[in-house]
Backbone bond lengths (Angstrom), bond angles and torsions (degrees), N, CA, C in turn:
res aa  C-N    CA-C-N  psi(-1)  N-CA   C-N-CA  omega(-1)  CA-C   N-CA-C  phi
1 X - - - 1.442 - - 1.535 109.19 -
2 X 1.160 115.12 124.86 1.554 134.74 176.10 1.694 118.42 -75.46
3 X 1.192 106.36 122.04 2.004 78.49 173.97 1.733 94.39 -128.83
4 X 1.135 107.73 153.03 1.026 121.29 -163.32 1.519 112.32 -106.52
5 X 1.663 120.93 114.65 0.910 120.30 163.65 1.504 141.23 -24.51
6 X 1.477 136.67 127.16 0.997 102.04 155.04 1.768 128.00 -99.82
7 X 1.467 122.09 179.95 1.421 117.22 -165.58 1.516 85.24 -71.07
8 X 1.351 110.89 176.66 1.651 131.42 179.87 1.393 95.46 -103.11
9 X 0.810 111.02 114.34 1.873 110.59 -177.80 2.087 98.63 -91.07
10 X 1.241 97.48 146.36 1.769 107.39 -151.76 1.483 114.32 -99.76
11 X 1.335 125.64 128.53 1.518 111.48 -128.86 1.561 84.83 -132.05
12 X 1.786 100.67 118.85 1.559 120.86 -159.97 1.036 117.99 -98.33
13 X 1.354 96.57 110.24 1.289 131.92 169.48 1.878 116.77 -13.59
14 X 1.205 129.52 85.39 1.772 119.70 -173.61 1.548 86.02 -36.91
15 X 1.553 88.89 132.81 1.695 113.00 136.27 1.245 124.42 -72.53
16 X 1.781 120.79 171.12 1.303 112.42 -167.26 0.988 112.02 -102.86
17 X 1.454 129.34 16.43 1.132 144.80 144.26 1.520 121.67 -71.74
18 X 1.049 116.77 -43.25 1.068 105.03 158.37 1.472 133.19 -89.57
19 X 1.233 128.48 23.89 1.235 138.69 -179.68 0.928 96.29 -96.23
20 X 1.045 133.72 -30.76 1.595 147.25 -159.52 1.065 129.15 -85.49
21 X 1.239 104.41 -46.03 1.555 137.73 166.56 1.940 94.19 -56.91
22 X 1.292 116.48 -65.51 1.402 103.97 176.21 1.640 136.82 -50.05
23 X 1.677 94.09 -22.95 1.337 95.79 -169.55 1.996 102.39 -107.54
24 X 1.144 107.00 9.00 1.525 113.83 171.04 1.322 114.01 -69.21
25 X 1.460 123.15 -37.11 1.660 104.16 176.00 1.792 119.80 -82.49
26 X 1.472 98.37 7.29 1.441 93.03 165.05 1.489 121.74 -111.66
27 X 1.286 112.90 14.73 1.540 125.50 168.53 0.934 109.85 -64.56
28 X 1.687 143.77 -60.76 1.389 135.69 -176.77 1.638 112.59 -46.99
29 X 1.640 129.66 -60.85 1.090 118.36 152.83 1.413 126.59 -15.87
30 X 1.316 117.61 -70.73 1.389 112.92 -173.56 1.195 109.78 -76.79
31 X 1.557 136.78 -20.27 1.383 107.95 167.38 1.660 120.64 -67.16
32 X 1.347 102.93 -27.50 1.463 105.25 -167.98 1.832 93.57 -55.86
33 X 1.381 97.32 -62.70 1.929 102.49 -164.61 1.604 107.11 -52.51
34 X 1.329 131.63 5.50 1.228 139.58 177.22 1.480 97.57 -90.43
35 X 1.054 96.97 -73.12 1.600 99.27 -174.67 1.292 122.99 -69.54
36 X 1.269 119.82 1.27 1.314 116.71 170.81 1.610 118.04 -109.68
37 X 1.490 95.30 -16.86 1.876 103.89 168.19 1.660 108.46 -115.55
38 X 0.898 122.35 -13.64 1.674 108.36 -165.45 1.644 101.23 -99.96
39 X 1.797 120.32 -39.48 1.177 100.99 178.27 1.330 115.96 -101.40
40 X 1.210 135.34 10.37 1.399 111.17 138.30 1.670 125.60 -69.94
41 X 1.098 105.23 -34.61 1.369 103.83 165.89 1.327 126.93 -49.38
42 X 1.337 108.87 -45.97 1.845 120.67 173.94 1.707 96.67 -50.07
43 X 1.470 102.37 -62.51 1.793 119.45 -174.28 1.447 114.08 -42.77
44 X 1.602 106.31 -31.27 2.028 100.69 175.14 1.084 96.31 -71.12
45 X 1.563 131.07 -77.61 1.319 135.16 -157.99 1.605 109.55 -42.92
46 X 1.414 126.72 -47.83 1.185 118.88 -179.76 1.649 118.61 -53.07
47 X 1.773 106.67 -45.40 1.138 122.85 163.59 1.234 127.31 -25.13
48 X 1.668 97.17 -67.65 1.822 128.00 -166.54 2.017 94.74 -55.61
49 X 1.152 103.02 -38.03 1.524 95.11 -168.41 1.963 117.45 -98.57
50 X 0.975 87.98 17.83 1.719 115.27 173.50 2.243 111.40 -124.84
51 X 1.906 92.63 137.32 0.968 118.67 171.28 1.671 107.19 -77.14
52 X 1.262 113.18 106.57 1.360 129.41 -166.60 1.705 109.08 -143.51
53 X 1.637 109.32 78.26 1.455 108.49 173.24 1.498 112.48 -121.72
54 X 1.248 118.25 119.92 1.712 130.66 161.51 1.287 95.24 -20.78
55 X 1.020 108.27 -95.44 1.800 127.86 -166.99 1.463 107.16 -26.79
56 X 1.129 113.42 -47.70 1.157 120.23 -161.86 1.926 127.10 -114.03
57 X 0.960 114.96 45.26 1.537 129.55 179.18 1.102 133.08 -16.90
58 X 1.403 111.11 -34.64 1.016 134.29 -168.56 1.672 125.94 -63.73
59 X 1.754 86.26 -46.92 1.612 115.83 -169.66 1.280 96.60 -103.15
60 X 1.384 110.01 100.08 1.686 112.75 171.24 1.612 104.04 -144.36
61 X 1.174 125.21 153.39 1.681 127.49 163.90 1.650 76.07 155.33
62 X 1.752 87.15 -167.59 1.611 125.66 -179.34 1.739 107.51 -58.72
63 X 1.086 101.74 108.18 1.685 107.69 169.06 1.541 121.49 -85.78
64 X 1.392 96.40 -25.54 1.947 93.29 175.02 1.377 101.62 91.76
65 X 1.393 112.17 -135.59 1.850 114.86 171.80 1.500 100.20 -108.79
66 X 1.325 117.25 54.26 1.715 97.84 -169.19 1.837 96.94 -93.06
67 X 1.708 105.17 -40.13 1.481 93.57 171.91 1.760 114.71 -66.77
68 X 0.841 145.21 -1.20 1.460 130.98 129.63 1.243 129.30 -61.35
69 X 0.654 129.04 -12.55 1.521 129.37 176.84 1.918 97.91 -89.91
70 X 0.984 106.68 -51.04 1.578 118.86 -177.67 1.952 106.30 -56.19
71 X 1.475 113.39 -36.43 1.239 143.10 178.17 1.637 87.74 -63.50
72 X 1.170 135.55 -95.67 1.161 156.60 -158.40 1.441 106.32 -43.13
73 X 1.231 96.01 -61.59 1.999 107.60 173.40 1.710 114.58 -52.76
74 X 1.246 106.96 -29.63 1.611 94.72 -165.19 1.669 108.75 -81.68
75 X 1.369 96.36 131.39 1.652 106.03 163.19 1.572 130.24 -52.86
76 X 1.479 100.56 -30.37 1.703 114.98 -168.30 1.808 101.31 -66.85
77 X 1.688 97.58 -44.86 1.362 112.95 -165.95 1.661 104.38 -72.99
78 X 0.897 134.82 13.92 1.759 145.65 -162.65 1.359 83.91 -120.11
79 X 1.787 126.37 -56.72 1.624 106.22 -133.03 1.442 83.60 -101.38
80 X 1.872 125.96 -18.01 1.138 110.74 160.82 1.735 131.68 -70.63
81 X 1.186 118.37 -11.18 1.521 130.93 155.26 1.738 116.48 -67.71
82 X 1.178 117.29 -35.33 1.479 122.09 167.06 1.427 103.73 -61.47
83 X 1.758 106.75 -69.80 1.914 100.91 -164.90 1.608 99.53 -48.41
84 X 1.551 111.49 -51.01 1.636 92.35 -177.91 1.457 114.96 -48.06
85 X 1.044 132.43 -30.70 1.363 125.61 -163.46 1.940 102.02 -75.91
86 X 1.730 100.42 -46.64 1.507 98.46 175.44 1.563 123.08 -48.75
87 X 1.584 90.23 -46.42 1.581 87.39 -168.24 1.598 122.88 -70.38
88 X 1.756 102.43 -45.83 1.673 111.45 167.92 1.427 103.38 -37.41
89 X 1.288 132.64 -73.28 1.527 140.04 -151.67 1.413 101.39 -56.12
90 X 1.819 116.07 -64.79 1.145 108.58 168.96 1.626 138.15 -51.96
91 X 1.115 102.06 -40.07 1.553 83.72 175.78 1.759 128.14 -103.01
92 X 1.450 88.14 18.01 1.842 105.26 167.97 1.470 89.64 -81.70
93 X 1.697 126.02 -60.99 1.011 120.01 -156.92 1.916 118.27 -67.05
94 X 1.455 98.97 -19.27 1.698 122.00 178.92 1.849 99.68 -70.38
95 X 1.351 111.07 -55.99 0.853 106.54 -146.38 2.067 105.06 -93.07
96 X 1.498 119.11 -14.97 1.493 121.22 140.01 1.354 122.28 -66.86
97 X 1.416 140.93 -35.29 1.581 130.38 152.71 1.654 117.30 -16.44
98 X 1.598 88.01 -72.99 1.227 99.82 -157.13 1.396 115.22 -91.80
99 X 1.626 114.27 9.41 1.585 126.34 -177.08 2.106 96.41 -101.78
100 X 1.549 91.47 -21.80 1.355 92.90 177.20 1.821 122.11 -76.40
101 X 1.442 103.91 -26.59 0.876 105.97 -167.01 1.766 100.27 -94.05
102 X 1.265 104.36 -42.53 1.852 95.27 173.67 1.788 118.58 -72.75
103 X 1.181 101.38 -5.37 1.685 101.65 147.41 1.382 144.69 -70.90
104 X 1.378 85.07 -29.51 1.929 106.00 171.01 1.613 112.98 -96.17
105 X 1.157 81.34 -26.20 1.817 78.44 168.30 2.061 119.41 -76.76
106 X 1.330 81.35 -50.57 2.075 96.50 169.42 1.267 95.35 -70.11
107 X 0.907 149.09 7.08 1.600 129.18 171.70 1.394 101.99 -92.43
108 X 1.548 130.66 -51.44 1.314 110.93 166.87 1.042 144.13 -28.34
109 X 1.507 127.29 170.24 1.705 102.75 -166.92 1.800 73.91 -120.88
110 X 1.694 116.78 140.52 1.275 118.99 152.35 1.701 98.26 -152.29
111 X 1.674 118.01 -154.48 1.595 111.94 -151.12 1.680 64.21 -106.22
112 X 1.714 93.68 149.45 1.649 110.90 169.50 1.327 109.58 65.18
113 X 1.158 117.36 23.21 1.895 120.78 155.19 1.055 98.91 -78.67
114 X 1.151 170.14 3.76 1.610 142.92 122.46 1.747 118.24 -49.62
115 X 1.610 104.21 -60.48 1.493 97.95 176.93 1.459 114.46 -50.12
116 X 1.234 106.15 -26.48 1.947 102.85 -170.18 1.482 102.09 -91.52
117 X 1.570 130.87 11.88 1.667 115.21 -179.58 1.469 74.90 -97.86
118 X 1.457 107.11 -58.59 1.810 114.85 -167.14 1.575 103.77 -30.70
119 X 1.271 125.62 -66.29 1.514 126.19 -177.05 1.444 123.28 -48.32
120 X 1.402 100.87 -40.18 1.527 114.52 -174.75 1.703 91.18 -69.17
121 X 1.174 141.17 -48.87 0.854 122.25 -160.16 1.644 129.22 -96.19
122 X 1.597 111.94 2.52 1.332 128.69 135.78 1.320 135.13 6.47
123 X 1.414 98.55 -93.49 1.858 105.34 168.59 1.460 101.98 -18.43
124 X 1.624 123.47 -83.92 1.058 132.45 -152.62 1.432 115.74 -60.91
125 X 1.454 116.79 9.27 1.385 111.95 169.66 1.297 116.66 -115.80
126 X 1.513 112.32 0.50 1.480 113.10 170.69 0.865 131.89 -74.62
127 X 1.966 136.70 136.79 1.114 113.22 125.61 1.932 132.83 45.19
128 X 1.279 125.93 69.63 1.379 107.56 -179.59 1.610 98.81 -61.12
129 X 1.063 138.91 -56.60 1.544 149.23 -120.25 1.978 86.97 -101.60
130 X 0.970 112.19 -41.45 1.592 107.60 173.67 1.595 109.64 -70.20
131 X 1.350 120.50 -48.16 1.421 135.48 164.29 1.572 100.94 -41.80
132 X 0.758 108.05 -57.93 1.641 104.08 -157.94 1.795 103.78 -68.99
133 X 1.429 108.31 -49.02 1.351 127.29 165.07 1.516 125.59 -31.93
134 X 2.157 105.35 -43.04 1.274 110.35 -175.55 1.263 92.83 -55.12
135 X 2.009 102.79 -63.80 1.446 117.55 -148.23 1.367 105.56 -52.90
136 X 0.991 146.12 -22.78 1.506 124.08 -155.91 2.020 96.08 -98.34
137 X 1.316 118.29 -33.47 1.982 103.94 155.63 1.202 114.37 -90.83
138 X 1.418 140.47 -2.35 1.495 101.31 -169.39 1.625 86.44 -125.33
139 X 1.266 132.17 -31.11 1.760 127.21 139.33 1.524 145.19 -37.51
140 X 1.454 103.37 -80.84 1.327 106.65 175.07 1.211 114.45 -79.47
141 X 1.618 144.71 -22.75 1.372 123.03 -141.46 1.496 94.83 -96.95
142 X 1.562 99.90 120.47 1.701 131.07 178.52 1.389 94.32 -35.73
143 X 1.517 141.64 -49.78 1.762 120.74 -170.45 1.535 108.07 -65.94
144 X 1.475 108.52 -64.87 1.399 110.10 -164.66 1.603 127.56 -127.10
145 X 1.698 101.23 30.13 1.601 111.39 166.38 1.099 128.88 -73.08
146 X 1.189 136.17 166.24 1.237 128.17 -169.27 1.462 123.96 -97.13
147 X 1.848 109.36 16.15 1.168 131.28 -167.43 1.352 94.80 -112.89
148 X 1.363 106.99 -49.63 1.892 97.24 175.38 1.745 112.12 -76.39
149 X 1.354 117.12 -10.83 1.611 102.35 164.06 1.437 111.18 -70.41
150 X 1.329 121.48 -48.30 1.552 126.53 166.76 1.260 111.07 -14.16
151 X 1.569 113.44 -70.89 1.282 111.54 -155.63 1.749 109.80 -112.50
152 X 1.616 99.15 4.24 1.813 85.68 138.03 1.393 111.35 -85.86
153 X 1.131 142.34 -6.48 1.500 137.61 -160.47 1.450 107.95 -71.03
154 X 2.249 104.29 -28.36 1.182 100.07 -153.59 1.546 90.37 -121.64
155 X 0.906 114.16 16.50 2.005 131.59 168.06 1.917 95.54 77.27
156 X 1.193 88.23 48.36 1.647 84.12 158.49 1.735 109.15 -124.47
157 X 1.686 112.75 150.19 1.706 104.49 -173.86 1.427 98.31 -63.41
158 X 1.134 104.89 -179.13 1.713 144.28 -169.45 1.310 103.54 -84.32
159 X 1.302 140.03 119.77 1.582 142.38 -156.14 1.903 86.16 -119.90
160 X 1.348 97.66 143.26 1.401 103.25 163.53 1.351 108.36 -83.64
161 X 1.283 159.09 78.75 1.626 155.47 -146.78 1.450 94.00 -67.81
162 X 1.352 132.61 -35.28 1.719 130.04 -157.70 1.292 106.90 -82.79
163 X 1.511 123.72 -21.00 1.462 135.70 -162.64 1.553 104.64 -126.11
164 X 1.095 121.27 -47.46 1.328 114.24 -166.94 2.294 114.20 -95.87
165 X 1.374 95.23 -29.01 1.320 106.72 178.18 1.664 109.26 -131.64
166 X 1.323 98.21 49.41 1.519 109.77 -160.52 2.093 105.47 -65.13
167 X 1.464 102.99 -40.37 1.680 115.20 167.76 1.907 114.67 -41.63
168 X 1.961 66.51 -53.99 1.825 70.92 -171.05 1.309 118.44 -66.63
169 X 1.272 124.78 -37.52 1.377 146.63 173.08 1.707 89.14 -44.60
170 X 1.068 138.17 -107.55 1.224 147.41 -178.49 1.900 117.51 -8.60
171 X 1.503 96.26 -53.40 1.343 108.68 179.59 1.562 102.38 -56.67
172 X 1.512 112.39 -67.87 1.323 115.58 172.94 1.535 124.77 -41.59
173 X 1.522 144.34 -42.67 1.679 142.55 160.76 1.363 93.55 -56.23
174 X 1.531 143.79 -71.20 1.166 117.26 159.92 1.285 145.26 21.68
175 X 1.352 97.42 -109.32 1.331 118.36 167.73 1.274 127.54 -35.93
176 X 1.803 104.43 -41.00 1.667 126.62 175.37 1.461 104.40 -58.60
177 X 1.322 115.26 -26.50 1.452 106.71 -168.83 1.670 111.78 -111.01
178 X 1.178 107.46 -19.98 1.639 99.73 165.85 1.240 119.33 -98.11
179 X 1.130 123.38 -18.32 2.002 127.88 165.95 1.506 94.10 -11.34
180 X 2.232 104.63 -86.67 1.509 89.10 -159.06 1.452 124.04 -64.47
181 X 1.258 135.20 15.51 1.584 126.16 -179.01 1.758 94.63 -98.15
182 X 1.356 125.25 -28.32 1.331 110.69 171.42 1.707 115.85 -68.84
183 X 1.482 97.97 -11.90 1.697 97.92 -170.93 1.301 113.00 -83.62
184 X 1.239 106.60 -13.68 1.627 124.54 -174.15 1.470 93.67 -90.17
185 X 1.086 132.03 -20.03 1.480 108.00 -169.45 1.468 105.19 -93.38
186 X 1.641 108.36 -55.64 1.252 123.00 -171.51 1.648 93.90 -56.04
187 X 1.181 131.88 -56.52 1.351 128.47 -178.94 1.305 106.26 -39.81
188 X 1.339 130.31 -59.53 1.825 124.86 -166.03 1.636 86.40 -61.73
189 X 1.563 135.61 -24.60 1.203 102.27 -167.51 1.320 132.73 -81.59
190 X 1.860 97.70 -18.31 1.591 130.69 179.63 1.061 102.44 -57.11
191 X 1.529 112.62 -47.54 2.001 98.31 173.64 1.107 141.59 -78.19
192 X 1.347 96.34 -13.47 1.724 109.24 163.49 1.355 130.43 -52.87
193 X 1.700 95.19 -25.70 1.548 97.01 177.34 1.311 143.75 -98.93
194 X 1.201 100.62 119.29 1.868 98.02 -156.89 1.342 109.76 -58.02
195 X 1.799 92.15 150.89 1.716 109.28 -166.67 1.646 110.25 -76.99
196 X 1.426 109.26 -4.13 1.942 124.33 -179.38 1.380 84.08 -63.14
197 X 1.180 124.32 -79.56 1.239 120.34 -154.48 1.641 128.49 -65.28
198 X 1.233 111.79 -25.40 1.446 96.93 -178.36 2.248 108.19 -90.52
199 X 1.995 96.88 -4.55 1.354 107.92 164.61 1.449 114.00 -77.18
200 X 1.800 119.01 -26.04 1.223 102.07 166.47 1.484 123.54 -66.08
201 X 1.881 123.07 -46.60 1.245 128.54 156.60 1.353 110.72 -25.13
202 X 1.746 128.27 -68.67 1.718 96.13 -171.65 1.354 117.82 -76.65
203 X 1.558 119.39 -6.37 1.485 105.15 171.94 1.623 103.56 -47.60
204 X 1.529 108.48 -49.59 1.453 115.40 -142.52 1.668 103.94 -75.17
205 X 1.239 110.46 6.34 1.671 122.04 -160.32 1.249 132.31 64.51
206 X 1.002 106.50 52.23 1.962 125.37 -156.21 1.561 90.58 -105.96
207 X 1.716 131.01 103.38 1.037 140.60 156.34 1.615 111.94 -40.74
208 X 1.435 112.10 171.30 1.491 115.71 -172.87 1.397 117.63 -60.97
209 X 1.968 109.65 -45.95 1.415 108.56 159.25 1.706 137.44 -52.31
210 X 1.136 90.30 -39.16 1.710 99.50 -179.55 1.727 102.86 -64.23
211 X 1.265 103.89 -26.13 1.926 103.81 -160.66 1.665 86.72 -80.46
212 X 1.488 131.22 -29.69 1.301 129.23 -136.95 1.742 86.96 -104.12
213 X 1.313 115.50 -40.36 1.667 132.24 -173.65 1.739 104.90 -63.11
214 X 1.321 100.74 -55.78 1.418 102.33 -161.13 1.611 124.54 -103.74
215 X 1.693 88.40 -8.77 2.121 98.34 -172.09 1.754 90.25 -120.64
216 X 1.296 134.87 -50.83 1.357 139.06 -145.13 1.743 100.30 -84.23
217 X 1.575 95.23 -47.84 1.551 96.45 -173.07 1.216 115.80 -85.45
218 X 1.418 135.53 -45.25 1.623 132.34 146.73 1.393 97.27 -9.66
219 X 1.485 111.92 -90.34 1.557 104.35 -166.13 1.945 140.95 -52.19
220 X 1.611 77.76 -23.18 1.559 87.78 163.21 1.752 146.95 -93.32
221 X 1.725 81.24 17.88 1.891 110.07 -159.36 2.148 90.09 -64.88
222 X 1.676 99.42 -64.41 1.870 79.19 164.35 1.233 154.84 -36.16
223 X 1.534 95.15 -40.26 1.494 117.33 175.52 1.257 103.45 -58.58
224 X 1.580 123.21 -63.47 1.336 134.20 -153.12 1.606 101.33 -69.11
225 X 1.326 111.57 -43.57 1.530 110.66 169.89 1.415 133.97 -65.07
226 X 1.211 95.57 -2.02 1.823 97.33 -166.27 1.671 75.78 -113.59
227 X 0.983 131.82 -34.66 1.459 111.16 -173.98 1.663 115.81 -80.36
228 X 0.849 115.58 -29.36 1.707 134.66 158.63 1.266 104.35 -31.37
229 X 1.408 104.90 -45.75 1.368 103.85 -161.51 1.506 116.33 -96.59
230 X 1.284 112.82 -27.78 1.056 113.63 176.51 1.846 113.38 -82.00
231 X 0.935 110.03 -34.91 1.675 117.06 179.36 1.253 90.56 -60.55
232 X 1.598 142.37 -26.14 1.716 111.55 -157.71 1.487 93.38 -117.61
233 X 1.522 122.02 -13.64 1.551 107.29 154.83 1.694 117.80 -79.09
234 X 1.124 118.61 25.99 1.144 116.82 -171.84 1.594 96.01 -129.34
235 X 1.298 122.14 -51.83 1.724 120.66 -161.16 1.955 69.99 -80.74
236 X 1.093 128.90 -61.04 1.584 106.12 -157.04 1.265 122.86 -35.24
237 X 1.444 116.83 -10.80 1.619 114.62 -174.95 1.354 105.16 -119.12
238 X 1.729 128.67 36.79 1.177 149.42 167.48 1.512 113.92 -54.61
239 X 1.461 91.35 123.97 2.312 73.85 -170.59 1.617 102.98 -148.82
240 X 1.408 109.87 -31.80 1.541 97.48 -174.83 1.307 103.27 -116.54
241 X 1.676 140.05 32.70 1.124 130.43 102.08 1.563 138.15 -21.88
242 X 1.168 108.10 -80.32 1.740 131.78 144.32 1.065 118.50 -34.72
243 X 1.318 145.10 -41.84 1.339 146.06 179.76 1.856 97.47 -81.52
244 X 0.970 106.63 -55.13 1.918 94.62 -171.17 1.803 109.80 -79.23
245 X 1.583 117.59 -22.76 1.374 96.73 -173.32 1.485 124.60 -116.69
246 X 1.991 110.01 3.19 0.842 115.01 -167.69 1.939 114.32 -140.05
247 X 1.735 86.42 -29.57 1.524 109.82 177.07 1.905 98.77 47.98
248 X 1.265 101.07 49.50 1.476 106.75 159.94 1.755 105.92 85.71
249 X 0.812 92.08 -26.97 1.668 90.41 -150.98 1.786 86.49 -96.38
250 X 1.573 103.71 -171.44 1.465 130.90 -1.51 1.597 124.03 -62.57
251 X 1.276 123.10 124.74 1.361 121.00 174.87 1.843 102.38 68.36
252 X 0.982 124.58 62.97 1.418 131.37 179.78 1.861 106.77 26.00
253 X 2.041 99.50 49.77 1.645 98.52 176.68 1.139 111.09 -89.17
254 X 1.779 124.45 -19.48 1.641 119.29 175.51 1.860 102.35 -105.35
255 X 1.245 112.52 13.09 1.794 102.53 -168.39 1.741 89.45 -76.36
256 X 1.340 98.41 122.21 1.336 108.81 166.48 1.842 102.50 -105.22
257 X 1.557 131.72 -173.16 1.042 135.86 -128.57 1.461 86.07 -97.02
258 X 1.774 102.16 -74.77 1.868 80.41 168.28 1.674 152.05 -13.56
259 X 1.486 93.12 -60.07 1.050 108.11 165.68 1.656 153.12 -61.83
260 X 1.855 89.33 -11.55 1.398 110.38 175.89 1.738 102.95 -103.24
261 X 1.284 100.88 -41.75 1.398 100.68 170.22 1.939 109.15 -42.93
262 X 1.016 101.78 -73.86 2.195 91.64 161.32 1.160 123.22 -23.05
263 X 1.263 103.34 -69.72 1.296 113.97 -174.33 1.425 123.09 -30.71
264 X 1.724 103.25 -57.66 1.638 122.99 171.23 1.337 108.83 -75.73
265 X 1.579 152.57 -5.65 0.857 150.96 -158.07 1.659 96.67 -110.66
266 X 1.596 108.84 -66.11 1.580 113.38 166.23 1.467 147.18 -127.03
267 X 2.171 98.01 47.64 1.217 92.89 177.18 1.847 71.65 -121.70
268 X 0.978 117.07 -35.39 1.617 115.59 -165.95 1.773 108.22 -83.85
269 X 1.142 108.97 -18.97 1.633 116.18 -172.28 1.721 111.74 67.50
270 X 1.033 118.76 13.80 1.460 125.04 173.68 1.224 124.24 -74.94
271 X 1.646 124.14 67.17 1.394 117.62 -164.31 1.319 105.28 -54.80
272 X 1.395 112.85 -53.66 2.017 118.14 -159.57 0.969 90.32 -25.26
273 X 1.308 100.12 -90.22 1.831 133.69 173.03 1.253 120.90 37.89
274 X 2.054 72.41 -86.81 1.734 109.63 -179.86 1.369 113.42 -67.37
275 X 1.401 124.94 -31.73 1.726 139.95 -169.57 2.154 85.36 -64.16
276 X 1.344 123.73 -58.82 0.954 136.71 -178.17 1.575 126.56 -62.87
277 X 1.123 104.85 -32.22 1.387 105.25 166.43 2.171 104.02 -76.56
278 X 1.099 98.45 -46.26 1.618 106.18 -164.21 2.059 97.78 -54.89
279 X 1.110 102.69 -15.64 1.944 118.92 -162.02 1.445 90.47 -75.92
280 X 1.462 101.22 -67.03 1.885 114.06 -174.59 1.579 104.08 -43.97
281 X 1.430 110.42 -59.43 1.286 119.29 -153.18 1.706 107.58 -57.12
282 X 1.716 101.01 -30.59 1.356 99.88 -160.76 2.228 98.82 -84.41
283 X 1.562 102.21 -34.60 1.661 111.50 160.88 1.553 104.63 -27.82
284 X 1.703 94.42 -63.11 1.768 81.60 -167.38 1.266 115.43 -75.02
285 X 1.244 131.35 -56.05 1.811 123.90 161.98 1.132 103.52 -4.93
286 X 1.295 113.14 -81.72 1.747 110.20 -164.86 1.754 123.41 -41.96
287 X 1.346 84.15 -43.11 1.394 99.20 178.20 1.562 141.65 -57.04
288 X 2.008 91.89 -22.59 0.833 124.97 -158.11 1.793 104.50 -102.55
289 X 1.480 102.11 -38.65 1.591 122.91 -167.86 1.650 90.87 -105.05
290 X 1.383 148.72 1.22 1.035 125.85 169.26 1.603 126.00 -73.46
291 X 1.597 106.57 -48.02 1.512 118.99 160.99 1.553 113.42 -24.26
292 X 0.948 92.99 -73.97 2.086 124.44 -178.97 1.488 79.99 -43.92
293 X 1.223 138.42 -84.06 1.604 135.01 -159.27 1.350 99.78 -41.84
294 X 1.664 127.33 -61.87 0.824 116.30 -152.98 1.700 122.03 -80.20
295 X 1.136 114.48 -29.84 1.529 137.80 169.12 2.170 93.26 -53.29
296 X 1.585 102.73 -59.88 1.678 80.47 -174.74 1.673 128.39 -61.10
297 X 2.096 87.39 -37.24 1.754 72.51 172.86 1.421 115.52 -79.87
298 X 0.852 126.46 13.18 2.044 103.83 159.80 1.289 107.49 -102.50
299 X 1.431 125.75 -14.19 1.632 106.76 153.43 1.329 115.88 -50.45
300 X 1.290 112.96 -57.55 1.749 108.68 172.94 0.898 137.41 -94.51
301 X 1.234 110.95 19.88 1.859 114.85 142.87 1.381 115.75 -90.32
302 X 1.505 121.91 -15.51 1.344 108.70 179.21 1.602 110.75 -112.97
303 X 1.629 111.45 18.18 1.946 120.18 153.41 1.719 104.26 -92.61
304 X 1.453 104.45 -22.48 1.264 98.72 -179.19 1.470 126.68 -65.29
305 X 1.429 108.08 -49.65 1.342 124.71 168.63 1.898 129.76 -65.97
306 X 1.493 91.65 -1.34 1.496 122.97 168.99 1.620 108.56 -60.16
């Protein structure tokens, strides 16, 4: 018995007309994100290199790189690049702890593990500016917060948290508020992981640590990195924390980078300045979050090819 081929029928090539045609309903999108990121962006840099002071009217034209140099020189702008650095680190690192651990806990199965992910994940839908509002009377305030009953409870004095641990104070609302978005991540990752393997571990007699060291955390090295990353491009641009409970101070001890960038933009009226400080700040970000980019995508290009 013979069977008879059929011809290969010849498979045409899109024209660029019609390529075009496909990629036309996503033009409005991209014009919008143009114009809403590229020319203000053009608008700092032009800024950053222009003498541009409120106060001062008088003195305006081409500055050259002098507001960099002014950028570079200032002390304030150093110790506000540090607190950012304190606070990001700390409360990325506060707020994966404890997103790690209410992931492993919600991963169990018991009655009302739905109501308890739903709750856990709360915070993160509030209100920052009401949040921040509770915390500073019914939290921090040294007469009748619920931080100074704590630690009269346990015979220690009454701490002013806004003045005396004003960092920590900050780090901590923080943390309160990104916990559940780390719990959501690490959680989607807990289920990812098949139940073979951590059943081969107790065949093999692998205690709770060993199962958690060598099967749980292996598998959660993406998770943990992609959330790393996203919590510290996210707390790095932390601002009305700082603005409602501390307003930078004492002595520029919570002004993180954002926040000084304002400061010079609209307590001093110094656009250049500020156009110039906001330039650096964003240099180092990049600089800072590119590694991190690049380290995650070859984690997931090389689960992909898995």
């Amino acid at each position: 018995m013979t069977t008879i081929s059929q011809p290969a029928v010849p498979v045409k090539s899109p024209t660029r007309r019609g390529s075009w045609s496909r990629r036309a309903p996503l033009l409005p999108a991209l014009v919008i994100t143009l114009v809403l990121t590229q020319i203000p962006f053009a608008l700092t840099i032009w800024y950053s290199l222009q003498h541009w002071n409120l106060l001062n009217p008088g003195h305006k034209g081409f500055a050259g790189l002098d507001n960099f140099r002014t950028t570079f020189g200032d002390d304030t702008f150093w110790k506000a690049i540090k607190n950012t650095v304190v606070l990001t680190g700390g409360a990325t690192i506060a707020s994966m702890l404890v997103g790690l651990v209410l992931a492993m806990l919600l991963q169990k199965k018991f009655p009302g593990r739905g109501i308890a992910r739903t709750l856990a994940i709360t915070p993160f839908f509030v209100m920052p500016v009401a949040v921040t509002l509770f915390w500073r009377s019914a939290m921090f305030d040294p007469s009748f917060g619920l931080l100074g009953w704590l630690t009269d409870s346990v015979g220690l004095p009454r701490v002013n948290w806004l003045s005396e641990q004003s960092m920590l104070s900050i780090i901590m609302i923080t943390s309160w508020r990104w916990t559940p978005f780390a719990m959501l991540v690490l959680l989607a990752g807990l289920q990812a992981l098949p139940d073979d393997q951590l059943e081969a571990a107790r065949v093999d007699g692998a205690n709770w640590w060993q199962q958690f060291r060598n099967v749980v955390l292996p598998h959660l090295r993406p998770f943990l990195e992609l959330t790393a990353l996203l919590l510290s491009m996210n707390i790095i641009q932390t601002f009305g924390e700082i603005a409602l409970l501390t307003a930078g101070g004492p002595a520029f001890g919570t002004t993180n980078i954002t926040y000084y960038v304002y400061l010079r933009a609209f307590n001093s009226f110094d656009f250049g300045t500020a156009s110039a400080y906001g330039l650096v700040t964003l240099v180092l970000t990049i600089a800072l979050a590119l590694p991190a980019l690049r380290l995650l995508s070859g984690i997931f290009q090389k689960e992909g090819r898995r």
